[in-house]
Each structure stands twice: as C-alpha cells, then as structure tokens.
BALOBA-1460 file (C-alpha; in Angstrom, 3 decimals):
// residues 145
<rec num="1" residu="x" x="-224.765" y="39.025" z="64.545"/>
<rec num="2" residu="x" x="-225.814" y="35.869" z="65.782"/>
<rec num="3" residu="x" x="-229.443" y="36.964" z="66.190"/>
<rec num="4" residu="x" x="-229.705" y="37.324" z="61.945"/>
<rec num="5" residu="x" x="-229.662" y="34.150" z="61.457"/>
<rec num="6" residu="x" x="-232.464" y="33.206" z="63.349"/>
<rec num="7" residu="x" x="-234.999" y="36.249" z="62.776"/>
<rec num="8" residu="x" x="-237.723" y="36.094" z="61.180"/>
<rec num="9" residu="x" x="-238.335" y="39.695" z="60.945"/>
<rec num="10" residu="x" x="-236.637" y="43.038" z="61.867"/>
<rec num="11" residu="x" x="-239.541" y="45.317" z="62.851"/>
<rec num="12" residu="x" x="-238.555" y="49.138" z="62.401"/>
<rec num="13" residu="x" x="-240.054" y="52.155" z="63.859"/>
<rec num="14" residu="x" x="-239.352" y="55.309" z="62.004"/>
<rec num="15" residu="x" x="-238.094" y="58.281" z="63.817"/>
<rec num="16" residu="x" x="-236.296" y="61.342" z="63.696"/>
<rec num="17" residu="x" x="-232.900" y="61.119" z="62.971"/>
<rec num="18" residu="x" x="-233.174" y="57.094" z="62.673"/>
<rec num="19" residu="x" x="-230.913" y="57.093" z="59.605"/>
<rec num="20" residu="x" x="-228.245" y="58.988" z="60.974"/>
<rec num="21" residu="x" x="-227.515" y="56.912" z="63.841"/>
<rec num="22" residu="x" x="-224.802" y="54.933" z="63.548"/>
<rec num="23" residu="x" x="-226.050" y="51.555" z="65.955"/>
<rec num="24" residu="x" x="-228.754" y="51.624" z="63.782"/>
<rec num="25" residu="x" x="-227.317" y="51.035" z="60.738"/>
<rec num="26" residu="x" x="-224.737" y="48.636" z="62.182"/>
<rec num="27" residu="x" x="-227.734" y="46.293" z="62.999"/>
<rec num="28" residu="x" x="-229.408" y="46.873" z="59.675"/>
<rec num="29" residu="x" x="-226.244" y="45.693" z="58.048"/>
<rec num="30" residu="x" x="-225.997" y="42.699" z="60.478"/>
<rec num="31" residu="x" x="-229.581" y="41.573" z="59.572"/>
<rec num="32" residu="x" x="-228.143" y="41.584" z="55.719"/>
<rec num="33" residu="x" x="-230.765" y="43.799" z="54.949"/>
<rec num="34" residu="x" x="-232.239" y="42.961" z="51.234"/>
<rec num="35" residu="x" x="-230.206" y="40.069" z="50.957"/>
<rec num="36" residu="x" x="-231.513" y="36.731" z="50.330"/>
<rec num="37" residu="x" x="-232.404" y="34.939" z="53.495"/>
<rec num="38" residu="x" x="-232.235" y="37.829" z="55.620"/>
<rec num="39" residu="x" x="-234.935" y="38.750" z="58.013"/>
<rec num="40" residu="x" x="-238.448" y="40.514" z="56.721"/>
<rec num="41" residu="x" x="-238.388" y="43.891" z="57.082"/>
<rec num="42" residu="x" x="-241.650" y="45.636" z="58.703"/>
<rec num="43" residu="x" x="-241.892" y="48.756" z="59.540"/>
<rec num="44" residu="x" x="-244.417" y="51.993" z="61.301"/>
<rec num="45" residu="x" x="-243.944" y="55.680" z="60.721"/>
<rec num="46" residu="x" x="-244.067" y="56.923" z="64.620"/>
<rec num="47" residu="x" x="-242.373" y="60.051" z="64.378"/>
<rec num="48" residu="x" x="-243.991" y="62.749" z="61.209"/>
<rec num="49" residu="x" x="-240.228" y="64.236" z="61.816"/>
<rec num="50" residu="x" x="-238.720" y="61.343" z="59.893"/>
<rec num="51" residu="x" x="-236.742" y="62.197" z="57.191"/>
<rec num="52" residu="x" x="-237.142" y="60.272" z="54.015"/>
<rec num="53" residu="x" x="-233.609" y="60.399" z="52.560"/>
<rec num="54" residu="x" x="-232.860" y="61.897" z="48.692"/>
<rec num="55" residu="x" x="-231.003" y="60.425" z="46.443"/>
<rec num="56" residu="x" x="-228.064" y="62.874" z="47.556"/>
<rec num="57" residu="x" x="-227.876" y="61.185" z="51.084"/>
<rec num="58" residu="x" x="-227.490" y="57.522" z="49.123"/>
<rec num="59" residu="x" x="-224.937" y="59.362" z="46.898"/>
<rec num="60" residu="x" x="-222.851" y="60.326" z="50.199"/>
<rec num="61" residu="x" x="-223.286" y="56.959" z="52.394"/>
<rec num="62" residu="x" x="-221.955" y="55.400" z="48.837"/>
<rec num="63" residu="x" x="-218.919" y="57.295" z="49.348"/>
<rec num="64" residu="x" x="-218.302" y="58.014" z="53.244"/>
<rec num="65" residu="x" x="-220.275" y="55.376" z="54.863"/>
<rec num="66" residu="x" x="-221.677" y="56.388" z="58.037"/>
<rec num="67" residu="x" x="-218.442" y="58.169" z="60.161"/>
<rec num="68" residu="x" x="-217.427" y="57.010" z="62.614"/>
<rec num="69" residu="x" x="-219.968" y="53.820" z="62.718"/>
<rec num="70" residu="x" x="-219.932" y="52.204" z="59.301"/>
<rec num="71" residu="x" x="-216.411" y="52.963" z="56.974"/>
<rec num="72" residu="x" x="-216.749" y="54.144" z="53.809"/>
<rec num="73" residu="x" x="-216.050" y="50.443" z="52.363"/>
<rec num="74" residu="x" x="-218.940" y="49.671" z="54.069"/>
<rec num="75" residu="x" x="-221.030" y="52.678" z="52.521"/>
<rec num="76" residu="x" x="-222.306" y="50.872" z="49.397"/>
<rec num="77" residu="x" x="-223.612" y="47.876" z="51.371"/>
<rec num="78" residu="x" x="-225.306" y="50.421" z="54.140"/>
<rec num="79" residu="x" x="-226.917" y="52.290" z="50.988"/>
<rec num="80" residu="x" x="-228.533" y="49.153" z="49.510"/>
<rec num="81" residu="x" x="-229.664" y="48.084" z="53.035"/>
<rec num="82" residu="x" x="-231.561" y="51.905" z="53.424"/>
<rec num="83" residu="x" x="-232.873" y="51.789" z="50.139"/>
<rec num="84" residu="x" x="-234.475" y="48.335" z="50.738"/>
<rec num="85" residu="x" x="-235.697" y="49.213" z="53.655"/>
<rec num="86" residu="x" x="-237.597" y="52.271" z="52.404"/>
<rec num="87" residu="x" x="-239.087" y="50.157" z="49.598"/>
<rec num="88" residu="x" x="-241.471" y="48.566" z="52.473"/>
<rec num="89" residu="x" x="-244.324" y="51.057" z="53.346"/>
<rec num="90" residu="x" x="-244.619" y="52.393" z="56.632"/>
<rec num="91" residu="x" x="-247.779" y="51.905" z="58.273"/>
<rec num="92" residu="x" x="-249.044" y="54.965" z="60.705"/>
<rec num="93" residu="x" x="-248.421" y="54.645" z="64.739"/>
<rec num="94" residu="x" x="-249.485" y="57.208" z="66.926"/>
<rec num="95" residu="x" x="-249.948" y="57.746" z="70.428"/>
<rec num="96" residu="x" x="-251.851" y="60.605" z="69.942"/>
<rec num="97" residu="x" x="-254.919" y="59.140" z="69.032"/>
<rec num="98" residu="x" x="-257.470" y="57.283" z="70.638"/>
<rec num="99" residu="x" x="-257.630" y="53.707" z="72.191"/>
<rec num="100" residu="x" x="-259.650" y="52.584" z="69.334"/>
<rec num="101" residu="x" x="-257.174" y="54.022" z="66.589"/>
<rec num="102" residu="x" x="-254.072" y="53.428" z="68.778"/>
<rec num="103" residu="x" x="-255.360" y="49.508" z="68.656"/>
<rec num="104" residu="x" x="-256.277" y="49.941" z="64.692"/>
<rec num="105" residu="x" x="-253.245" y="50.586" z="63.935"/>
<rec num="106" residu="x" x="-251.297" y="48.221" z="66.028"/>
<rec num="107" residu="x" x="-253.527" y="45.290" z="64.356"/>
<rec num="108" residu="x" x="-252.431" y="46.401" z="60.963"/>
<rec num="109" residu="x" x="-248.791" y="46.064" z="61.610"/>
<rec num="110" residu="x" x="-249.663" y="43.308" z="63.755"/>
<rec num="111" residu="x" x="-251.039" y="42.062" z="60.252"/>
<rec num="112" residu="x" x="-247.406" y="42.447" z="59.067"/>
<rec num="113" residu="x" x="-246.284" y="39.296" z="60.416"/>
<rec num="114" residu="x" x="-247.623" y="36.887" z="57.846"/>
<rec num="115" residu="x" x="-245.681" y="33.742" z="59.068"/>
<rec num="116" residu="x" x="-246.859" y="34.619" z="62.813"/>
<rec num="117" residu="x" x="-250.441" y="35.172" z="61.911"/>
<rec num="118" residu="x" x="-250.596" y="31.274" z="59.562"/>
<rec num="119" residu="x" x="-249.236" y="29.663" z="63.021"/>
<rec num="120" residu="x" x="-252.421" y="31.542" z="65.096"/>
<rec num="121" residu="x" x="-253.801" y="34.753" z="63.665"/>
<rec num="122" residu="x" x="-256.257" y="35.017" z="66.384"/>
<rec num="123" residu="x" x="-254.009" y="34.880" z="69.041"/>
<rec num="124" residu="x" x="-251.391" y="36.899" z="67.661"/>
<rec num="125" residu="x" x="-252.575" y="39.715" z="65.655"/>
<rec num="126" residu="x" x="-256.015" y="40.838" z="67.493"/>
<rec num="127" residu="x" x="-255.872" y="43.725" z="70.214"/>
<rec num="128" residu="x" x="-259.481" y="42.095" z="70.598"/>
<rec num="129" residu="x" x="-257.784" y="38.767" z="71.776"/>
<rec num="130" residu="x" x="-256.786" y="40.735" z="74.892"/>
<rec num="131" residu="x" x="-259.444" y="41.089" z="77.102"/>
<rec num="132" residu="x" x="-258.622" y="44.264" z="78.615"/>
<rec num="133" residu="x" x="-261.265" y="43.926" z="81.868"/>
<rec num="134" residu="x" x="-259.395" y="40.563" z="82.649"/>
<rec num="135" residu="x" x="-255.982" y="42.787" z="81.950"/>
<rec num="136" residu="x" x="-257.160" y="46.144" z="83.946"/>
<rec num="137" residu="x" x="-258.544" y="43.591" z="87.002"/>
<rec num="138" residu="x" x="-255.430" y="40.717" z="87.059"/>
<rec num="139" residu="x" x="-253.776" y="41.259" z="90.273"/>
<rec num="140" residu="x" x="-249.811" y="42.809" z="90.570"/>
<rec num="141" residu="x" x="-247.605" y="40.004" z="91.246"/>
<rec num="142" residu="x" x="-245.958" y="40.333" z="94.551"/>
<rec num="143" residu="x" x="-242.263" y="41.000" z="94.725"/>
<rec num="144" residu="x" x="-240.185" y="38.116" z="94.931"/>
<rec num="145" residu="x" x="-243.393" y="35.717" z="94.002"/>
C-alpha cells in the first residue's frame, strides 16, 4: 500500500476476466480508487472480451465482496472503486494492427499522462521521439557489462 501514496497514476489495461480477479481489485482498493488524492486512473481496452459489468454485478460485489479476495464489508468500497474506474474511457490497444496504428494508439494514451507530458511532452509522449534506426542498430549489451 505504500506505493498509493506516491502514484501519480494507476494505468489499467482492460482484459478478460479483469474484474473478477481478486489481486486486481485488492490493488484497486489500495490505490483508494475515486477517492480524493488517490492516483489518476488511465486506462486501454486490449482485450474486445472485456466484460463491462451491469448494474447486477455492482448489486452483488455490494453484498459479497469479491470471495475469497475482498470480504463482503469490503464489497461497497470495491463497488465504488469499479464504478469509478469505468467512468474513465478506455482508449483502443491492439497488437493486431500495424506499426503505424500500434504507435497511434500508444501516443494517445501516452497523451493520458497530463502531468508527465507539462514536465516534457516531447520526450515522453511521442513514439516519434524514438528513433527506431538508432533503436533497431544500438548494439546488445554484453553479459556482465
């Protein structure tokens, strides 16, 4: 819990199944999800299996929690934290497309990080601040160098 007091931001990648796993919402509650000085939430949509929950899954965390992870005493607290978190839309990520969109879309969550990009937007945030011939030609460092 240590590491929610110094975040910044708590960068999520949607996936299958995300919501049901029970680490995951353990963190979410450690980063005081929704609650005032906790960390910015940003998040991608990486898997089109996600499942965006109903208002019958909020209904049951409110009253079970998340067995065996988070206690039902817990379960109100875990619901506000998902429901916060799914108030922040999820930008695209895809492997399956090309170089060009893969790097697209990685600038636009990039993008995400306001407080990053103010301290150097240029370095940060632009897939075009890499030059990928110096990357593709730097030499593999030796082991134990």
């Amino acid at each position: 819990e240590a590491f929610a007091a110094s975040a910044m931001y708590a960068f999520v990648l949607f996936t299958k199944g995300l919501l049901r796993d029970g680490l995951f919402a353990k963190i979410l509650l450690a980063l005081r999800c929704g609650e005032p000085g906790a960390p910015e939430i940003v998040t991608a949509l990486a898997d089109t299996g996600f499942e965006f929950p109903g208002q019958g899954v909020y209904a049951t965390l409110e009253q079970e929690g998340l067995p065996p992870s988070v206690p039902a005493e817990d379960g109100v607290k875990l619901s506000t934290a998902y429901k916060h978190l799914l108030q922040v839309l999820a930008l695209p990520l895809s492997a399956h497309g090309s170089i060009g969109v893969m790097e697209k879309q990685a600038d636009e969550i990039c993008m995400r990080f306001r407080h990053m990009n103010s301290a150097n937007p240029t370095k940060f945030c632009s897939s075009s601040s890499l030059d990928s011939k110096a990357v593709e030609k730097a030499p593999l460092s030796e082991p134990g160098a």
